[in-house]
C-alpha positions as CSV (number, residue, x, y, z in Angstrom):
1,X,282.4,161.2,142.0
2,X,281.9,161.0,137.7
3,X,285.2,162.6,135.8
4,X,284.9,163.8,132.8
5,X,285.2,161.8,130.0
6,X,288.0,162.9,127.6
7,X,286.3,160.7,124.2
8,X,286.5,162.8,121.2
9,X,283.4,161.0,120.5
10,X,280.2,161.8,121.9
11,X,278.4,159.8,124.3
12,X,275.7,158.0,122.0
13,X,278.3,157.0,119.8
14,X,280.5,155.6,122.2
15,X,277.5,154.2,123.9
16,X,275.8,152.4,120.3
17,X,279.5,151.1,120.1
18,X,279.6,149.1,123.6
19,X,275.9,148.3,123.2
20,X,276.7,146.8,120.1
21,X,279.4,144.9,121.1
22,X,278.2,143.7,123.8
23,X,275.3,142.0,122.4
24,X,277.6,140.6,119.8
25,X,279.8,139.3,122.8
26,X,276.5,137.9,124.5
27,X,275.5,136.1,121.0
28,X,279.2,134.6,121.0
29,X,279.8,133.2,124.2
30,X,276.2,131.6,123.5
31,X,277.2,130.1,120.6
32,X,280.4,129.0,121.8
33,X,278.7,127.0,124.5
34,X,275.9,126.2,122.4
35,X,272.8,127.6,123.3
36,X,270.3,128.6,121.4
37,X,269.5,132.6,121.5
38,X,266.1,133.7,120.3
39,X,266.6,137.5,119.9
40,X,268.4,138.6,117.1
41,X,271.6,141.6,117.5
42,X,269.5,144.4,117.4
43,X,266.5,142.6,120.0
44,X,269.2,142.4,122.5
45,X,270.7,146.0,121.7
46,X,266.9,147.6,121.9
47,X,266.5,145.3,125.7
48,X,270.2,146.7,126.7
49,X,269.3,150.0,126.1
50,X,265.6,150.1,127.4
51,X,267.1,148.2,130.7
52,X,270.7,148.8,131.7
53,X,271.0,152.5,130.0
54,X,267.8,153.5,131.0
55,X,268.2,152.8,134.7
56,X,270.4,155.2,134.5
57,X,268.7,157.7,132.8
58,X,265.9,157.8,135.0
59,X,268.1,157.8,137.9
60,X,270.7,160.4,137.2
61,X,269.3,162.0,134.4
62,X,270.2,162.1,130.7
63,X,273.6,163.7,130.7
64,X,275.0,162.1,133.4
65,X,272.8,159.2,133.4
66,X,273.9,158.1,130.2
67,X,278.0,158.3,131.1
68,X,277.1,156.0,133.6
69,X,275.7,153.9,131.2
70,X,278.5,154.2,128.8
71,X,280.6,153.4,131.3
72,X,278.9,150.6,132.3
73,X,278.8,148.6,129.3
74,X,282.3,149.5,128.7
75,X,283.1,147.6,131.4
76,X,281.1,144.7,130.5
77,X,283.1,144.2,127.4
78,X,286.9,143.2,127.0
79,X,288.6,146.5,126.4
80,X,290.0,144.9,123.2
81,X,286.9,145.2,121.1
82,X,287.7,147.2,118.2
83,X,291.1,144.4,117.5
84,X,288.8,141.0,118.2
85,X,285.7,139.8,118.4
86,X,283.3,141.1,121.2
87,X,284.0,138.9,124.3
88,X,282.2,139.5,127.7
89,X,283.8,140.5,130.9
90,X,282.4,138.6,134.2
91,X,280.5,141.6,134.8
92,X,279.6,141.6,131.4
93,X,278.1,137.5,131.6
94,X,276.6,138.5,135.0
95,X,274.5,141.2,133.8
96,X,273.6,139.5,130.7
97,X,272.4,136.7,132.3
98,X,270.5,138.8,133.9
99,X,269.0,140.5,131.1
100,X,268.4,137.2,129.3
101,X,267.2,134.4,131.6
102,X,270.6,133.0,133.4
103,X,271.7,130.5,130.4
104,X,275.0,130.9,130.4
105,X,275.4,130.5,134.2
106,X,273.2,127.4,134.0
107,X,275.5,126.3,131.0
108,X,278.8,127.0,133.1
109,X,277.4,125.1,136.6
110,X,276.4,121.9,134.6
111,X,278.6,119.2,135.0
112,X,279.7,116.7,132.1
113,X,280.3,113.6,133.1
């Protein structure tokens, strides 16, 4: 069952803020293991929100479909967000790679020798 969210700030606006973030976070583990990302920020926010917030939306409908989006990509981010740069949760990485073609799994799985 969905509580009520107690956020003085709407929905969209918390929403825009994790989508953000988490594309930021997804551009920064990349870099930090250095691979190459084609899309820009706002390519991967426009692909997070057609994909993983509109699932929900069509699912559950636009009010609640979109706290369970919020949701969601809350917990694909470190709850720390607004103190230090975006980082990705394993959720977070999972669902990404998804979204975006597996590299960072690939990247982790190889072996240096």
């Amino acid at each position: 069952m969905m509580t009520a969210n107690n956020s003085c700030l709407p929905v969209e606006v918390r929403t825009a803020v994790y989508r953000r973030a988490l594309a930021q976070g997804y551009l920064n583990a990349c870099k930090a293991l250095g691979i190459t990302v084609s899309a820009t920020l706002d390519e991967l926010q426009m692909t997070i929100a057609l994909e993983l917030e509109g699932f929900y939306v069509r699912r559950h409908g636009a009010e609640a479909g979109m706290e369970m989006a919020c949701t969601m990509l809350g917990d694909m981010v470190e709850p720390d967000l607004l103190t230090a740069p975006p980082r990705l949760t394993r959720l977070g990485a999972t669902m990404m790679d998804e979204l975006f073609c597996s590299q960072l799994a690939a990247t982790r799985r190889a072996t240096l020798h």
